[in-house]
C-alpha positions in Angstrom: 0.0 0.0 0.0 1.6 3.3 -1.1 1.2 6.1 1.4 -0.8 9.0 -0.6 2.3 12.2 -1.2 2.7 14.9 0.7 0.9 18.4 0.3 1.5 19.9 -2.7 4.7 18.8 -4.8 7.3 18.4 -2.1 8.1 14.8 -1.3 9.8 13.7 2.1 13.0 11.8 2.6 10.7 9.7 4.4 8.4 8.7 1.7 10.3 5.3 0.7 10.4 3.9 4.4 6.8 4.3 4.8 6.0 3.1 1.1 8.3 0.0 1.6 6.7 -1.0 5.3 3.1 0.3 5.2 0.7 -2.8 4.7 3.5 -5.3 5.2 2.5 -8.3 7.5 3.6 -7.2 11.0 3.8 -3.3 10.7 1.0 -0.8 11.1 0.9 2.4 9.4 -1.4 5.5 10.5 -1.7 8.8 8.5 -3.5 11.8 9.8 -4.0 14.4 7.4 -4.9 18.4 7.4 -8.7 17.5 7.7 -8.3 15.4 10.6 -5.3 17.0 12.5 -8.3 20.4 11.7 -11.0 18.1 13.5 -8.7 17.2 16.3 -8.4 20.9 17.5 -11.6 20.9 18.7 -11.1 20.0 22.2 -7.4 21.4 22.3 -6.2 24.2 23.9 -5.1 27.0 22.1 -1.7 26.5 21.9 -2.0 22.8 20.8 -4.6 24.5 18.1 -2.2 27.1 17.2 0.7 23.8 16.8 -2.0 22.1 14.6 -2.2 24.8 12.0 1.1 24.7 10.9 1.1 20.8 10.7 0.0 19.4 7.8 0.9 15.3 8.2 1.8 13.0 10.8 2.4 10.0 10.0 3.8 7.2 12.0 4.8 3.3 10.8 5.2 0.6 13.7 6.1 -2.9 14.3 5.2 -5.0 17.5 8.5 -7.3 18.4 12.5 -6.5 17.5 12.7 -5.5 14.2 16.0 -3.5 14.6 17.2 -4.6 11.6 14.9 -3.5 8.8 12.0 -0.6 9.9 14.5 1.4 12.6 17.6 1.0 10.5 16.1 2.2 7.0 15.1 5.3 8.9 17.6 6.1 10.3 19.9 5.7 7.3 17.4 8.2 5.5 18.0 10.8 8.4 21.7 10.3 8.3 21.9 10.2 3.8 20.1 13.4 4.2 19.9 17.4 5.6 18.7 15.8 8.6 20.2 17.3 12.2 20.6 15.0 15.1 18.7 17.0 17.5 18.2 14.5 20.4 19.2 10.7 21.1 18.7 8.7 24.2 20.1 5.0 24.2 18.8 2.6 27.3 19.6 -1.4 27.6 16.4 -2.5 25.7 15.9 0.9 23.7 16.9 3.6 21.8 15.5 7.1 20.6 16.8 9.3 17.5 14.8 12.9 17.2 15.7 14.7 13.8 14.8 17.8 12.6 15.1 18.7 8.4 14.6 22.6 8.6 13.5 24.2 5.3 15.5 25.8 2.4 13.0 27.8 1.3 10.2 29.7 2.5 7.6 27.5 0.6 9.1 24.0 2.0 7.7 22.6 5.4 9.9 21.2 7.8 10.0 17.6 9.2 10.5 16.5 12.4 11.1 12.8 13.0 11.5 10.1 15.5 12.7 6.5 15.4 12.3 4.3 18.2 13.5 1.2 18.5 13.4 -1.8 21.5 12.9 -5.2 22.1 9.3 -4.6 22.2 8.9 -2.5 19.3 9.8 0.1 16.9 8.2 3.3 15.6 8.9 5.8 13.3 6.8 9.4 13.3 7.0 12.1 11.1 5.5 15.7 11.3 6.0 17.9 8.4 4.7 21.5 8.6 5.7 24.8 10.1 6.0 25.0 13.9 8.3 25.3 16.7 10.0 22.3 17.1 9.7 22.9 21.2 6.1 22.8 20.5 6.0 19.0 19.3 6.1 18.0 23.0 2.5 19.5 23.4 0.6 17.1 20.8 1.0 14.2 23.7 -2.4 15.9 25.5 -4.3 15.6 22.6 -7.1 13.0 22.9 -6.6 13.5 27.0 -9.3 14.7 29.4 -8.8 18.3 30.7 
């Protein structure tokens, strides 16, 4: 199953690793577009529905079990090929967590923020593209929570 492309013409580095593993036995793919990131503000605060304008995907591609070698490591060689900055990383015994950030050339590119996750247990990678404050990311975990 191909994942649908990205607003208007720009493509993401990303695009491949969720075309190659979405709708593969074992992984799980979720997309949430303009429309429903737009329906999703209403319950949010105003600075999560300020965050959501500027966001115009997330998209995020998992797989239940270790699967360090294929999902994690594909992304990961995309961030590292690419004008991708190494903004965060945390390494445990059973786990590890890359946070990259692709800032725009030009005014009319979005940026993309990304995280791979990867453990024993599973492994995950998210992608937002938009405009926003990359400080701001941490906020979208309240959504769907009760005030």
């Amino acid at each position: 199953m191909a994942i649908a492309p990205l607003c208007h013409a720009q493509t993401s580095t990303f695009d491949s690793v969720f075309d190659e593993f979405s709708g593969e036995k074992g992984y799980q793919s979720v997309i949430y577009g303009k429309k429903m990131l737009s329906m999703l503000k209403e319950d949010a605060s105003n600075d999560v529905r300020k965050l959501l304008d500027g966001i115009r995907m997330i998209r995020i591609i998992s797989h239940k079990g270790d699967d360090r070698s294929n999902l994690c490591d594909s992304a990961l060689d995309k961030a590292r090929s690419k004008d991708y900055e190494l903004i965060s990383m945390m390494d445990k015994e059973d786990s590890s967590s890359w946070f990259f950030l692709q800032e725009p050339d030009r005014r009319d590119q979005m940026m993309s923020f990304v995280m791979i996750i990867s453990s024993t247990e599973n492994s995950v990678v998210l992608e937002i593209i938009g405009r926003f404050d990359v400080k701001d990311i941490s906020r979208l975990s309240v959504i769907g929570q009760k005030k």
